[in-house]
Kinemage of the C-alpha trace (Angstrom):
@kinemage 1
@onewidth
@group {chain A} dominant
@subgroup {mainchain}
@vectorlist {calphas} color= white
{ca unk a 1} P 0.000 0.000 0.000
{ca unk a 2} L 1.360 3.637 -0.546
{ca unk a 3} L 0.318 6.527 1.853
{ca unk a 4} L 1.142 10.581 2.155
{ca unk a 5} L 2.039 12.354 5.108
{ca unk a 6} L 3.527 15.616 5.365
{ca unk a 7} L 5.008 15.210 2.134
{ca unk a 8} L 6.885 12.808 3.137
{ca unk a 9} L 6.179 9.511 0.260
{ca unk a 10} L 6.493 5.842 1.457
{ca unk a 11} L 5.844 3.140 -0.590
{ca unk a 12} L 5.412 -0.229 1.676
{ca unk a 13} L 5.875 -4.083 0.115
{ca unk a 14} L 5.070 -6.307 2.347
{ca unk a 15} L 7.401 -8.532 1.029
{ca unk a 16} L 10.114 -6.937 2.725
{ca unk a 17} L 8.295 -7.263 6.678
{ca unk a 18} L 8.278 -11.122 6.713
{ca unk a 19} L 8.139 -10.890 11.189
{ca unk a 20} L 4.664 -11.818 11.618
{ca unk a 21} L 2.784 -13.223 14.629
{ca unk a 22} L -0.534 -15.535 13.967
{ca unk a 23} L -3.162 -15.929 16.377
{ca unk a 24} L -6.758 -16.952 16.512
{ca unk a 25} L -8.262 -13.712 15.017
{ca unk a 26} L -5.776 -11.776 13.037
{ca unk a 27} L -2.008 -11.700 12.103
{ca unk a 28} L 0.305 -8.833 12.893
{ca unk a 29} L 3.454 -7.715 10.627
{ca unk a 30} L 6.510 -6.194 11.724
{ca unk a 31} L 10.063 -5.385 10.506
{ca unk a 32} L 12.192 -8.125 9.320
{ca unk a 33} L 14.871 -6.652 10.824
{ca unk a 34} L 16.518 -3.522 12.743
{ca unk a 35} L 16.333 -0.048 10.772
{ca unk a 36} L 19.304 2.731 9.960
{ca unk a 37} L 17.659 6.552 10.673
{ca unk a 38} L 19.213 9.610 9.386
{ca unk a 39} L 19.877 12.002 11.973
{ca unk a 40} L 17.497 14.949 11.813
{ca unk a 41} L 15.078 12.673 9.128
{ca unk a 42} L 12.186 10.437 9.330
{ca unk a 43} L 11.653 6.755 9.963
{ca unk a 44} L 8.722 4.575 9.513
{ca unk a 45} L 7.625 1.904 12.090
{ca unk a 46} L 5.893 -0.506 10.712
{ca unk a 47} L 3.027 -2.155 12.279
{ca unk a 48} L -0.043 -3.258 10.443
{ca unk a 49} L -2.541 -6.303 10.552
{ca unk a 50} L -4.062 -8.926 7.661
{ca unk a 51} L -7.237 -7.189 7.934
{ca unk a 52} L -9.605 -4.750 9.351
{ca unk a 53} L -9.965 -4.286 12.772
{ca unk a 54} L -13.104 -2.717 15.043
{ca unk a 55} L -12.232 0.342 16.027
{ca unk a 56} L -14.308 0.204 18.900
{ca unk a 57} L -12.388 -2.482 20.475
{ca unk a 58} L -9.264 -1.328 19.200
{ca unk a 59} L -6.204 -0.392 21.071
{ca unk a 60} L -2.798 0.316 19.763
{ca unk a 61} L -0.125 1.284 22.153
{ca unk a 62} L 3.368 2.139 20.554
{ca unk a 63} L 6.168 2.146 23.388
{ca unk a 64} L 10.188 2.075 23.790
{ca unk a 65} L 11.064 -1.333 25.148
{ca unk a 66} L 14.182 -0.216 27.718
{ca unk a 67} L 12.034 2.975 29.196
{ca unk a 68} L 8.085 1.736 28.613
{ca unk a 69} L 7.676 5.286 27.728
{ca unk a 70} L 4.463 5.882 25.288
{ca unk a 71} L 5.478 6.711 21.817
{ca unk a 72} L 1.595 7.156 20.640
{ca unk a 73} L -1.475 5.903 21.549
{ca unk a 74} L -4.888 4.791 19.808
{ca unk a 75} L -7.906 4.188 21.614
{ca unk a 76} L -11.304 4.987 21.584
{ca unk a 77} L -11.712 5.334 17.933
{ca unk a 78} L -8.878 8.288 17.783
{ca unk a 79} L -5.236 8.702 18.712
{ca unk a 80} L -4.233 9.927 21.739
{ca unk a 81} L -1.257 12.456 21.288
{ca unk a 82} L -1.454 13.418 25.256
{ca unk a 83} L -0.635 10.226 26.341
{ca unk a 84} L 3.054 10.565 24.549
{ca unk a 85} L 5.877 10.763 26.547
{ca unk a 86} L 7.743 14.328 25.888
{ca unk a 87} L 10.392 13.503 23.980
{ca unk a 88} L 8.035 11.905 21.349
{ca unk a 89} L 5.131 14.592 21.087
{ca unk a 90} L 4.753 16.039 18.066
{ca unk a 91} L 7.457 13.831 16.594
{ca unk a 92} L 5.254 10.440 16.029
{ca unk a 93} L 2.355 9.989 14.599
{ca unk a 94} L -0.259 7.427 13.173
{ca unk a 95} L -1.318 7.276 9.542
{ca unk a 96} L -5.069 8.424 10.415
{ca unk a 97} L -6.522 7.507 6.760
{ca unk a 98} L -4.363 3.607 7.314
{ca unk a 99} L -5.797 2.810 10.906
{ca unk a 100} L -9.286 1.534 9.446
{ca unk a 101} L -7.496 -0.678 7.026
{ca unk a 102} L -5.355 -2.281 9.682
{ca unk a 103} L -1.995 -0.218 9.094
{ca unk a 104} L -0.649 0.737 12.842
{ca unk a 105} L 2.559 1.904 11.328
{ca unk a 106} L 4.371 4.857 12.842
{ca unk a 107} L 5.740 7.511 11.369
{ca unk a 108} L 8.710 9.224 13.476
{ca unk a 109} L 10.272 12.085 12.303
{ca unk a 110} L 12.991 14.880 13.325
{ca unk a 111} L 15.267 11.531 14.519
{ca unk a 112} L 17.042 12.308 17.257
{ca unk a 113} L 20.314 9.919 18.237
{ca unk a 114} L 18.415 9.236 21.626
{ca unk a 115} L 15.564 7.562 19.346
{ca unk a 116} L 18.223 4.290 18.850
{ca unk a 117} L 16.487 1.627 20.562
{ca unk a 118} L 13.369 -1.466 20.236
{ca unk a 119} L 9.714 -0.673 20.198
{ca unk a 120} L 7.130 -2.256 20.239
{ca unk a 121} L 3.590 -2.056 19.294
{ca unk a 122} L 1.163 -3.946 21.356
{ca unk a 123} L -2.421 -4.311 19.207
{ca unk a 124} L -5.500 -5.213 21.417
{ca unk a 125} L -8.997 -6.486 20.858
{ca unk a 126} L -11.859 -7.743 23.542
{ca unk a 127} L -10.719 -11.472 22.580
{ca unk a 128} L -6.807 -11.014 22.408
{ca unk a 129} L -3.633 -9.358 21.748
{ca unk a 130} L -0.754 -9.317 20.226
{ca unk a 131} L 2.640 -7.343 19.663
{ca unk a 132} L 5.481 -6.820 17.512
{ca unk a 133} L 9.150 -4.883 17.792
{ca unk a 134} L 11.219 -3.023 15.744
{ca unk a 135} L 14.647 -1.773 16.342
{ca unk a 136} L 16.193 1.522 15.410
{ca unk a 137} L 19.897 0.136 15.318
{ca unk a 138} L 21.755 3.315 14.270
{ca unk a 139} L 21.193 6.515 13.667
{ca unk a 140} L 23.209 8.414 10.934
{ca unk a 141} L 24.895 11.414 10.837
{ca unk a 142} L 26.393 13.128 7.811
{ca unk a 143} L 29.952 12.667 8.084
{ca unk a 144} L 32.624 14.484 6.080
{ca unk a 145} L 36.251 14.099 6.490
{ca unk a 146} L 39.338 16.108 5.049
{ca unk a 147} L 42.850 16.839 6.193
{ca unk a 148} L 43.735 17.649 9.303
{ca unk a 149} L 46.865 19.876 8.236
{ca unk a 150} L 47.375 22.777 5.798
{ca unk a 151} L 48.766 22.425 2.261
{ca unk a 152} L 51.665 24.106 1.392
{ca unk a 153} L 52.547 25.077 -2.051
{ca unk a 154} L 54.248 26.732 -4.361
{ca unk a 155} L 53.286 29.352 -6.471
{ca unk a 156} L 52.308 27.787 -9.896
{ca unk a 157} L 51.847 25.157 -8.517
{ca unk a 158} L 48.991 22.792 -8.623
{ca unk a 159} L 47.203 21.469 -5.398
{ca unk a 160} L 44.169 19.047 -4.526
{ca unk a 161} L 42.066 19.724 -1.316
{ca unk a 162} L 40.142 16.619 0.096
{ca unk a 163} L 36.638 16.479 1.056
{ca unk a 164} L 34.444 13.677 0.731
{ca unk a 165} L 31.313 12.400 2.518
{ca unk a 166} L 30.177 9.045 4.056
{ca unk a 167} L 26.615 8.863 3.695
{ca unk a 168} L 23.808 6.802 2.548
{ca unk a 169} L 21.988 9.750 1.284
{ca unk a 170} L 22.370 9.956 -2.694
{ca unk a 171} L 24.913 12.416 -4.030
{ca unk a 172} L 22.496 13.486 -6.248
{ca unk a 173} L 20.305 15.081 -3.645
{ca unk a 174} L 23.199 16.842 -1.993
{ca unk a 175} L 24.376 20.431 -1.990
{ca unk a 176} L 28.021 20.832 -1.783
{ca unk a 177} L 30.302 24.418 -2.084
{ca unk a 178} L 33.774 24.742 -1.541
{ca unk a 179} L 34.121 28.807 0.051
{ca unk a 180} L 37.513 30.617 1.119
{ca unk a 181} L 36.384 31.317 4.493
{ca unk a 182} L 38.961 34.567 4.976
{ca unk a 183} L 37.219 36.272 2.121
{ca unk a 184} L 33.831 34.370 1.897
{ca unk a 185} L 34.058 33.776 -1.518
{ca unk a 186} L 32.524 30.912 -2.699
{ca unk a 187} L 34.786 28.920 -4.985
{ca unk a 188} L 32.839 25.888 -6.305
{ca unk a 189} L 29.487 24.668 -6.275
{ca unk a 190} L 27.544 21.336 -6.240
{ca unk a 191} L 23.552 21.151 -6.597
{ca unk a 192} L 21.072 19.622 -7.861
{ca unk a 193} L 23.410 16.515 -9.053
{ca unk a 194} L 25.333 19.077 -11.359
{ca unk a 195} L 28.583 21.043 -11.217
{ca unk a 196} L 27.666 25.090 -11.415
{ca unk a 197} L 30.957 26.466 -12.949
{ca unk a 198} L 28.738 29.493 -13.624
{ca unk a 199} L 28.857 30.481 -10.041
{ca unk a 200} L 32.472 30.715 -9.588
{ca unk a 201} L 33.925 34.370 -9.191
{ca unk a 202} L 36.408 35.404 -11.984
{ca unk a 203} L 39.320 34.935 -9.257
{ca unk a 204} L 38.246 31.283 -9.640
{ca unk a 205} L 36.952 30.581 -13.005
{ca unk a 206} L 38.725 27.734 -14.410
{ca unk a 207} L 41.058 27.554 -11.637
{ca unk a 208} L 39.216 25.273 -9.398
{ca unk a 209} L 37.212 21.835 -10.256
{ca unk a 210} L 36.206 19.113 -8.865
{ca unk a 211} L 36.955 15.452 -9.606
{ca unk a 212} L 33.704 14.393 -11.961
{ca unk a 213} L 34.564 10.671 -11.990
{ca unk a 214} L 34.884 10.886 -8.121
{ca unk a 215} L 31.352 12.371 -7.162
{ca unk a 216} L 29.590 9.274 -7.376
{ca unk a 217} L 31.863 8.165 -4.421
{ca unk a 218} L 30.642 11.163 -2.139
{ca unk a 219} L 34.060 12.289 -3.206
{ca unk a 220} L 33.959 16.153 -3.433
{ca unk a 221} L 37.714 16.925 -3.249
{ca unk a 222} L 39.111 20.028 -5.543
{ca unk a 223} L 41.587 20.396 -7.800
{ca unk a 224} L 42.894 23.958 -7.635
{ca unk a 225} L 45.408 25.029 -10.530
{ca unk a 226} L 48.126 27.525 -10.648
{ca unk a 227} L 48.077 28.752 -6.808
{ca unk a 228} L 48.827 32.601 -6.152
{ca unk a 229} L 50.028 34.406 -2.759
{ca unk a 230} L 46.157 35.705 -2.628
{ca unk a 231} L 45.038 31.822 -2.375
{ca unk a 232} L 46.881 32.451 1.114
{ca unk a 233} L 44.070 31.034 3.718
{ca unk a 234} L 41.584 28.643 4.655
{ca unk a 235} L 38.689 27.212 2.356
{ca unk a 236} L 35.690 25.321 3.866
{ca unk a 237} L 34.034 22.020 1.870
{ca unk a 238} L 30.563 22.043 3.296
{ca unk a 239} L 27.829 19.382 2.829
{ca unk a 240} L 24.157 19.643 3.001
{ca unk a 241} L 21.105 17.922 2.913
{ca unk a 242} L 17.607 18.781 3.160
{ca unk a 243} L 18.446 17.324 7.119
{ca unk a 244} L 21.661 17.813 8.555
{ca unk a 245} L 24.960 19.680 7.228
{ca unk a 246} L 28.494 19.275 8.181
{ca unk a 247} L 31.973 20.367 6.792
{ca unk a 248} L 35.326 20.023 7.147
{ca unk a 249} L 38.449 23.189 6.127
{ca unk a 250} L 41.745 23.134 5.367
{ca unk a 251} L 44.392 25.772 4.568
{ca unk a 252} L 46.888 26.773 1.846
{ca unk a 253} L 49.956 28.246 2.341
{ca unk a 254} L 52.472 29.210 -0.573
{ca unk a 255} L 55.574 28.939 -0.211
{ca unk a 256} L 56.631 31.649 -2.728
{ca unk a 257} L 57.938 30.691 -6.491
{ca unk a 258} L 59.524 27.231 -6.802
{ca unk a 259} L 62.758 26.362 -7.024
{ca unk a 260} L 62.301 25.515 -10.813
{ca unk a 261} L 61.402 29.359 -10.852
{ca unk a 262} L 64.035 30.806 -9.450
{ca unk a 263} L 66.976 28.942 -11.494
{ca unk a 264} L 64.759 30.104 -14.774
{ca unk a 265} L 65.081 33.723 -13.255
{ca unk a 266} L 68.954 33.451 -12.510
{ca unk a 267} L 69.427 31.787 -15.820
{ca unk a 268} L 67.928 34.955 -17.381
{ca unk a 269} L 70.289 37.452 -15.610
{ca unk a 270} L 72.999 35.613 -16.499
{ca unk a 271} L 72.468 35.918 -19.753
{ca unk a 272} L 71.409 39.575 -19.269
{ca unk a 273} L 75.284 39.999 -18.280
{ca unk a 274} L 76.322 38.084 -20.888
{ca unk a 275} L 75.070 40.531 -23.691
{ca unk a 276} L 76.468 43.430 -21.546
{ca unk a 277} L 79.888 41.983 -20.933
{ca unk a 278} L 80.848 40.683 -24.094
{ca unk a 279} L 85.120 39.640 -22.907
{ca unk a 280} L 83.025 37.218 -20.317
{ca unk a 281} L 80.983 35.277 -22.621
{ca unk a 282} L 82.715 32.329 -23.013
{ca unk a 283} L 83.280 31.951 -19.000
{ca unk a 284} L 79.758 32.775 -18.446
{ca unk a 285} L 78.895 30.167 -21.229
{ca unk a 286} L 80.452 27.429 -19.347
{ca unk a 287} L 78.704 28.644 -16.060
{ca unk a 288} L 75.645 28.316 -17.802
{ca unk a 289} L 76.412 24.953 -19.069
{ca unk a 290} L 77.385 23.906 -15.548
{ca unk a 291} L 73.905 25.342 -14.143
């Protein structure tokens, strides 16, 4: 069956619950196994019968295992939201439009990392009852790692700044940017599941990218070409969803022109003395050969 709530779509096989308990009038479904949350997102409980039930005899009575707190409540033909125990109030809820058909599932949202744990949901009629658990195993947070030290540089030179994200959320629905914090210039951008080159300042365009074969990996390191002095500073990778966010820096610091740089520059003095001292070429020739 497929319900709406909150805008918030779930689509429910019940292949995929194969827990069930059979007694003499009805058979309740459960999870087949524990459940992974996203931190800040929603979870569904399932909990739902083979058929119809009288609401008039009908109690459901959702409740954490390790506290016997009340996540929700029906009875007496409605739910009963003041029976919830704080932390769950206005966080859980029934599917109102379901409950008739015999679908006690709950919907928790806002997931909190205190919500790890086993409920259970307890359905009762005049002749019997009958429960089932579920188990929140883990709730997720959006982790992204980088370097813990800065990158040094030379001018010219070309550096790579790591970023990359361990989720189970697809890349495709994330929103990434790469900003120099000291200036708060954004540098690169990730939405929508496409790179936006056409928000990059001038001072960036075609300087910085990031690795395209790599995104599908949650990896969102960049490639920055050429560095200059004004690249001096920190830059911030930050990660979003429509639920959580989290980020991670790191800093450049150049090191002034490279070695390669400097031998170019004395090479072209020497031979700036050269033209001006003509009775030294041929020593300064064989310097130069040396070099």
């Amino acid at each position: 069956f497929t319900v709406t709530y909150n805008f918030i779509y779930f689509q429910i096989d019940c292949r995929y619950f194969t827990y069930s308990a059979a007694v003499a009038g009805f058979l309740l479904h459960g999870s087949a196994g524990p459940l992974t949350a996203q931190l800040r997102g929603a979870v569904l409980l399932p909990c739902f019968v083979d058929r119809p039930l009288p609401l008039e005899e009908l109690k459901v009575d959702w409740r954490r295992t390790d506290s016997d707190t009340i996540v929700h409540l029906f009875q007496g033909g409605q739910s009963r939201p003041e029976s919830q125990g704080d932390a769950y109030r206005s966080r859980a809820s029934f599917f109102s439009q379901e409950i008739p058909k015999g679908n006690f599932s709950l919907l928790l949202e806002d997931v909190r990392t205190a919500d790890a744990g086993v409920y259970k949901c307890v359905v009762y009629t005049k002749q019997e009852h009958q429960e089932t658990r579920v188990a929140i195993r883990q709730v997720e947070r959006l982790v992204v790692t980088g370097v813990d030290e800065a990158v040094y540089a030379h001018v010219a030179e070309d550096v790579t700044l790591s970023c990359s994200v361990d989720t189970h959320v697809n890349v495709t629905e994330l929103y990434v940017e790469w900003r120099k914090t000291d200036d708060d210039i954004l540098v690169l951008l990730y939405a929508d599941g496409e790179i936006r080159p056409e928000s990059q300042p001038e001072r960036y365009s075609g300087r910085a990218e990031f690795f395209i074969e790599e995104i599908p990996k949650g990896n969102f390191s960049m490639k920055l070409w050429k560095v200059r002095t004004e690249d001096n500073g920190e830059f911030m990778c930050e990660i979003h969803t429509n639920t959580d966010s989290a980020n991670t820096t790191v800093r450049i610091s150049p090191l002034g022109k490279s070695p390669e740089e400097i031998v170019l520059i004395c090479f072209s003095t020497l031979c700036f003395v050269i033209k001006s001292h003509v009775n030294l070429y041929y020593i300064l020739l064989y310097e130069c050969s040396v070099l």
